[in-house]
N, C-alpha and C positions, 0 to 999 in steps of 0.2 A: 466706626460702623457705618457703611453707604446705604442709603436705601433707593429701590427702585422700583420703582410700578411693576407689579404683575404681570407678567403677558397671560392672553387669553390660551385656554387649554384643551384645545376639542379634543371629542372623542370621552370615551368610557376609563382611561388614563388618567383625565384632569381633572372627571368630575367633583368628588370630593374637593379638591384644590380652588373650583370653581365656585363651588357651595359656599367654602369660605370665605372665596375674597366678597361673595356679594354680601356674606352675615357680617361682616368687618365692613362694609361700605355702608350699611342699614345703620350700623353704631354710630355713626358723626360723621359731620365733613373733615374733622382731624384722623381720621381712621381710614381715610379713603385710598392710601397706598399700605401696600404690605412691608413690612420691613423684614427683609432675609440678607441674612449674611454674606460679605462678598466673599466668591469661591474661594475656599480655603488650597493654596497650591501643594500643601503639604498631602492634600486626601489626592493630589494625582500621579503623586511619587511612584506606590505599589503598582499602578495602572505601564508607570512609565517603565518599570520596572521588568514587568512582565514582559512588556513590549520591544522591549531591548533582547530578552533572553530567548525571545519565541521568531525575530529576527537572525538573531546570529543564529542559531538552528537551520533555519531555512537558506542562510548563505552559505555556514558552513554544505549543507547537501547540494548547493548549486555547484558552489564550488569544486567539491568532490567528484560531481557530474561532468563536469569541463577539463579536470584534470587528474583523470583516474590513476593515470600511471605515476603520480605523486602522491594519491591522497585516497588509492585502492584498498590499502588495508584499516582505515579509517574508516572509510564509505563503510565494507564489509559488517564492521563491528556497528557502527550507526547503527546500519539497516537492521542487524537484529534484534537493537532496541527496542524496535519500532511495534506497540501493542499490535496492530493488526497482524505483522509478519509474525511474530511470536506466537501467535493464536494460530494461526495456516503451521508452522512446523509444528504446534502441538498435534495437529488434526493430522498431520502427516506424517512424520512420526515418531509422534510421543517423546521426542527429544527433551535431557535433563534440563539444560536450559533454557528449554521454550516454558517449560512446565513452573521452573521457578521463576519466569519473569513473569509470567499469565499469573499467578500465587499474589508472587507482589504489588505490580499494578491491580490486580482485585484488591486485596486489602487496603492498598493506598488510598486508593480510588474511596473506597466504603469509609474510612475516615475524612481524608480532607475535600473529597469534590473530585469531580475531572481534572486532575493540573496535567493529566498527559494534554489532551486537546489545549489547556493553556500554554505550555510551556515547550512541548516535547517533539510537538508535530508541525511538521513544515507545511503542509497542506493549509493548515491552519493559520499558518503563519500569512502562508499567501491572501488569506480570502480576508485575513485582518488586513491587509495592504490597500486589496481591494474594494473594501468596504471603506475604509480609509480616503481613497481618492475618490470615491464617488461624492463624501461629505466636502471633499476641496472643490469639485467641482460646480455639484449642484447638491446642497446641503437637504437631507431627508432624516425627519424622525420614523426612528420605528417603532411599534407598536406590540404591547401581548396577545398572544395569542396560546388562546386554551390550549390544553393536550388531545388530542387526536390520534384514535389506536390508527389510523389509516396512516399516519403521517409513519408508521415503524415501518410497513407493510414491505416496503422495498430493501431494509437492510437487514430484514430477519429474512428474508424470500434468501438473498445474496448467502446468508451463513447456512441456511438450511440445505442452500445447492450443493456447496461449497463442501460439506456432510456427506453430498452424496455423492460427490465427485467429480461435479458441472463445477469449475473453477474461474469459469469467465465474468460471472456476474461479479462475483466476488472481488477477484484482480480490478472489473473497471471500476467498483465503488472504493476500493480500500485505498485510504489517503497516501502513502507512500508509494506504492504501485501507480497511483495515475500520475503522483508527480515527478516519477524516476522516469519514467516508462517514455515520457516526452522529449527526454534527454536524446533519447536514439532518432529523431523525429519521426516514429511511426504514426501514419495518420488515426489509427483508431483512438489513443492514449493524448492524443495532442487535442483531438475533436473534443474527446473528455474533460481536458484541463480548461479549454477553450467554454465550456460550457459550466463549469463548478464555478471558476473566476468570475462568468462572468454574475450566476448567481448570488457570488459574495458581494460585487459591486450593486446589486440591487438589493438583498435580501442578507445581506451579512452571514452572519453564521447559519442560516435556513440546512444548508447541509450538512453539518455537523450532527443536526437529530431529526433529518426528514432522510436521508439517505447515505449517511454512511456507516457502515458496518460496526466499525471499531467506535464511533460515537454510541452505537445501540447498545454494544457491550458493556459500555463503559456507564452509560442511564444505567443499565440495568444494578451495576455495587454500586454507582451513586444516591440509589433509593434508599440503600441502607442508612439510617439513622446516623450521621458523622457531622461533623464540623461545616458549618453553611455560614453565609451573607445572609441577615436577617436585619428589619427593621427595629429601631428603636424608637421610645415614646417621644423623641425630637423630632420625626417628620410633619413635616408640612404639607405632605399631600400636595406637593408642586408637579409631580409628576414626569418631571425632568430625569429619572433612573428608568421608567419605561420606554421615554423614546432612546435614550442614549444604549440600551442594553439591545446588540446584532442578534442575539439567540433567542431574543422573545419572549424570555420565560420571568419577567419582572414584572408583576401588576402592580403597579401601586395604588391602586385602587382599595384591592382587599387587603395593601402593605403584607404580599406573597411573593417568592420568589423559589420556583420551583428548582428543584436540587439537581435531580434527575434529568434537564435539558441545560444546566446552568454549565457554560465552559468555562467559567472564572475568569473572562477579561477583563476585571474588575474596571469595564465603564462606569458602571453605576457610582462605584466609588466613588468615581472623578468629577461625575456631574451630581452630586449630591450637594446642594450648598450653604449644609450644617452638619452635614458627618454624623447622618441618622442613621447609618449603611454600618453595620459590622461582622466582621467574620467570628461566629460568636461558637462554642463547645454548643453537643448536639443537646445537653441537656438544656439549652437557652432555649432553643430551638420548637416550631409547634410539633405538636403530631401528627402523626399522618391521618389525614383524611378519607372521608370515602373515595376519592378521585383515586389515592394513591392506591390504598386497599385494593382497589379495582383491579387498577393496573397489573398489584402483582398475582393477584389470581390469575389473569388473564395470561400472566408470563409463564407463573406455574403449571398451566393450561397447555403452552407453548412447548414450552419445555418438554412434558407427557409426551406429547404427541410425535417428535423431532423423533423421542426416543422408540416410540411404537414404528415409527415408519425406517428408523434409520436401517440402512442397509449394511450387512457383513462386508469388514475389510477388503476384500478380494471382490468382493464384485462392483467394486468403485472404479470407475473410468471405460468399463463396459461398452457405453453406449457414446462413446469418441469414434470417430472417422479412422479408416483403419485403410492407409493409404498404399500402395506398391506401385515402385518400392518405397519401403519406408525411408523418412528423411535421419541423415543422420545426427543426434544426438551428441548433445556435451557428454564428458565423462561424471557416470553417478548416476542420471538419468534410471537406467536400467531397463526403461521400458518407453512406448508410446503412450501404454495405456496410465501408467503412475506418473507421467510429468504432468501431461494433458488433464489429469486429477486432482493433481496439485500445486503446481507454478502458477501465480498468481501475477506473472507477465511483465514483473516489476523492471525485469533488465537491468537487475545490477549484477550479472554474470557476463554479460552484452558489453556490459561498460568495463570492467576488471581485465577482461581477455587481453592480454598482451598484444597477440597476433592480432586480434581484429578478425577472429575467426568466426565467432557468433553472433548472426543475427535472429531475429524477428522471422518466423513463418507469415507467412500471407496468403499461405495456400492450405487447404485441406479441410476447410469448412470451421464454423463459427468455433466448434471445439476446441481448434487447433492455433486459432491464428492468435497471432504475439506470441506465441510458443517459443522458445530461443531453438535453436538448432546449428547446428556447423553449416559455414559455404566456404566450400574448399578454393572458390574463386575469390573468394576474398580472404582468408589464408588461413590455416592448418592448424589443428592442435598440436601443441608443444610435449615432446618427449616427456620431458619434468615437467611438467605444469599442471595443475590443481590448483586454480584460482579461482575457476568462478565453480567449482566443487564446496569451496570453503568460504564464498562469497557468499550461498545462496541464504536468503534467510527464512527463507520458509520451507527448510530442506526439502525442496523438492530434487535441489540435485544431491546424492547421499555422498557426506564426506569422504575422502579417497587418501590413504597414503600411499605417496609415489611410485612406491615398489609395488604396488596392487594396480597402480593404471599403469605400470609398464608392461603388464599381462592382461589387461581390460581389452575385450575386441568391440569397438564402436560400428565397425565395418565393415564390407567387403572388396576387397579391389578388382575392377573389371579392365579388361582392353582392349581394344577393335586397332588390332595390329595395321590392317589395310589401309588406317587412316595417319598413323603415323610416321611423320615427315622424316624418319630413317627408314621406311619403307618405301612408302609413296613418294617422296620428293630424292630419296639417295643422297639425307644428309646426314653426318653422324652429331649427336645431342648427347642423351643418357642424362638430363635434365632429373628427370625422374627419378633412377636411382641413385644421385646424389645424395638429396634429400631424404632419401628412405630410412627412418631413423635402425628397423628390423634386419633391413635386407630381403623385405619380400617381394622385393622390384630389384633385380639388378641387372648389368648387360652383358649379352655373353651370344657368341654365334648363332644367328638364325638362317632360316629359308631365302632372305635378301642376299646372303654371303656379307652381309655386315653383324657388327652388333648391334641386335636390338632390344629392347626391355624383354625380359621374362619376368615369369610371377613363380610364386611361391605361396599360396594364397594361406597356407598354415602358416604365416610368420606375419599376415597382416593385421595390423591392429587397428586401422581404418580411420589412422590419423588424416587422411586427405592429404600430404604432403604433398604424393608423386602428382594429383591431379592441379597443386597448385604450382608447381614445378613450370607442369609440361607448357611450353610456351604456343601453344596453339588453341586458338579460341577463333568462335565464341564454344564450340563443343569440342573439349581434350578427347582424345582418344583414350586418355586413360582415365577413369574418375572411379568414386567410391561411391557406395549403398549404402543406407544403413540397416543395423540388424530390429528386426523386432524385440526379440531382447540381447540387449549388452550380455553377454559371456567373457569367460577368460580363455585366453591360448589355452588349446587344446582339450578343451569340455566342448560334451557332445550335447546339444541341445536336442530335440527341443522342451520348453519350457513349459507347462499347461497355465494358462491362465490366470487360472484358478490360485495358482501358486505365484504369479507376479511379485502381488505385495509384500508376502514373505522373503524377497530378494534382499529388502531392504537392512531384513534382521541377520541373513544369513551373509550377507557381504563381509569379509572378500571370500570369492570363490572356494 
């Protein structure tokens, strides 16, 4: 057993610990050092543990991000793991197994703590990294700090939008969404990542329960009474689990450790250096206090009100930029107004696409942008292909079997005959209906006395092919629209609004 002098302990964390050494220093000059145990390395196993498992998580999705067309249908399944996106397809719609993983991680959560934010989420994983190397570089205790209803303000704002239909807030806080999203290098999502990161390096887990969504949710069944880290009658009031814990919610002062902000990286553990610290059944555990009681009236409160203001189905996405022509849309979509409502911008449809056909909108105002959509100049949707339909994890795009988006109309085909270089230059191509996978492009005698493209616009399905065919840019004389609502060959629209979101139950046509 080694003994070593006490370090000094500022702050409202050490007090007790401080109080002590000077009543132990009053007792003799044989008393004048503290004797505490050297760190037990057995108490930083579970920490190392965690660590490793919340790691590979995070490279596993890096990974996936860098090499889609290996590790697409992997990604896909991830990404619906992911509590946030699970909770966006509930809201969207109502989908079996968004509903049983939301079920699940609730009751998990309300028994053993947050282990999604421990274990699950790469987001997480990152700001532990980040957190990490700011103590290599220039080593910082942190500190508790009390609960604060201001500190929710911005990830209940985010779900409540999100409710009504405004999905952007939402997509920029939601931990999987900012960190896929950066994969595509869109500047909004990258500025995002660039700013959480660097939070972590200063303030460790600070965003996990001051702004992100899926942490809010997750406080919220962690208040439920379950399995917690609590003190036992061996601490020493050294105060060393206050600074060592990134999420702040350790006092050792009043030997408290709030549940409800607590992500389980079991630091405290590690730096306890008598193994005062245990993950104890909730009856060990105290009661809840007036702070907590507060809280959850105040959620109760929350809740009411969400519900008094929430708005019918159908009139969600409303109030989105409503552009002409409209751009056109992945297959599933079905609308401007239901993606724009509920794609939460993550771009793991972005990443999946074979072709490399969908990107990131940039245009169409704050509603719209990271929005995924087809550029037929970067290349075309595939005949058979439904991947990022069955990618999406927050269905915002509605799953599709092949046979139903073989008759899906995404688009319209247009063509300014006068600029095409079988016209105009007197060369012959047919570029275009090559690739026509329908036939609503093909070549056959015109006004030139050559063959040049005709349409057939009843047979297009607004795959973009012919436009990414045509070898003339920077503007094809031939390219595609998209539809305000997706239809099937041969339905006669139009659509009433009002009726959009029911698309998604009445699908396939």
């Amino acid at each position: 057993m080694a003994s070593r002098k006490a370090p000094d302990l500022p702050g409202r964390a050490g007090a007790d610990g401080a109080r002590a050494c000077r009543a132990i220093a009053r007792a003799g000059p044989e008393r004048r050092t503290v004797t505490l145990p050297m760190k037990d390395t057995k108490a930083s196993r579970p920490r190392n543990v965690r660590r490793a498992l919340a790691v590979a998580a995070l490279a596993f999705f890096v990974l996936a991000f860098a090499f889609p067309e290996r590790l697409g249908a992997p990604l896909s399944f991830a990404a619906k793991l992911q509590f946030g996106q699970a909770t966006a397809a509930l809201v969207s719609a109502g989908a079996l197994y968004a509903v049983a993983l939301f079920a699940a991680y609730a009751a998990l959560t309300a028994v053993f703590g947050r282990f999604f934010c421990a274990f699950l989420c790469p987001l997480g994983a990152a700001l532990d990294l980040a957190g990490a190397l700011r103590m290599k570089a220039r080593p910082r205790n942190y500190a508790y700090k009390p609960f604060r209803a201001w500190r929710i303000a911005a990830p209940a704002l985010a779900l409540a939008l999100f409710w009504l239909g405004a999905s952007l807030p939402f997509g920029t806080l939601e931990p999987y969404s900012v960190l896929a999203s950066v994969s595509c290098l869109w500047e909004g999502p990258s500025l995002v990542l660039m700013a959480v990161l660097a939070s972590g390096y200063f303030y460790g887990r600070g965003f996990c329960n001051s702004a992100c969504p899926t942490g809010f949710l997750l406080s919220l069944f962690a208040r439920i009474p379950g399995r917690r880290l609590a003190f036992t009658e061996k601490c020493l009031s050294c105060g060393r689990c206050g600074k060592a814990c990134p999420a702040s919610c350790c006092d050792p002062g009043k030997r408290a450790i709030d549940r409800a902000r607590c992500v389980l990286c079991l630091e405290c553990l590690a730096a306890c250096p008598n193994g005062s610290l245990r993950y104890v059944p909730k009856e060990a555990a105290p009661e809840a206090g007036p702070v907590r009681r507060s809280f959850l009236r105040k959620a109760a409160l929350g809740v009411l009100a969400g519900a008094a203001f929430a708005t019918p189905e159908g009139a969600r996405g409303r109030a989105l930029p409503d552009p002409e022509p409209p751009p056109l849309l992945p297959p599933g979509a079905l609308s401007l107004a239901r993606l724009g409502a509920h794609c939460t911008h993550c771009h793991t449809c972005v990443r999946v696409c074979p072709n490399h056909a969908i990107a990131p909108m940039t245009e169409g105002g704050p509603g719209l942008w990271g929005k995924p959509a087809i550029d037929p100049y970067r290349g075309f949707c595939q005949y058979d292909c439904v991947e990022c339909a069955r990618a999406c994890p927050a269905a915002a795009l509605t799953d599709l079997d092949v046979v139903v988006k073989h008759h899906l109309r995404l688009g319209e085909v247009r063509l300014n005959r006068l600029e095409c270089i079988v016209v105009k230059n007197g060369t012959s191509c047919g570029a275009c209906a090559e690739l026509c996978p329908t036939g609503a492009v093909d070549m056959g005698p015109g006004p030139s006395g050559r063959d040049e493209p005709l349409l057939e616009p009843r047979l297009c399905i607004g795959c973009g092919a012919c436009q990414y065919a045509c070898p003339v840019r920077p503007q094809s004389p031939i390219w595609v629209i998209g539809l305000k609502y997706q239809d099937s060959l041969g339905s006669t629209p139009p659509v009433s609004h009002a009726e959009d979101e029911t698309l998604a139950e009445e699908f396939p046509f």
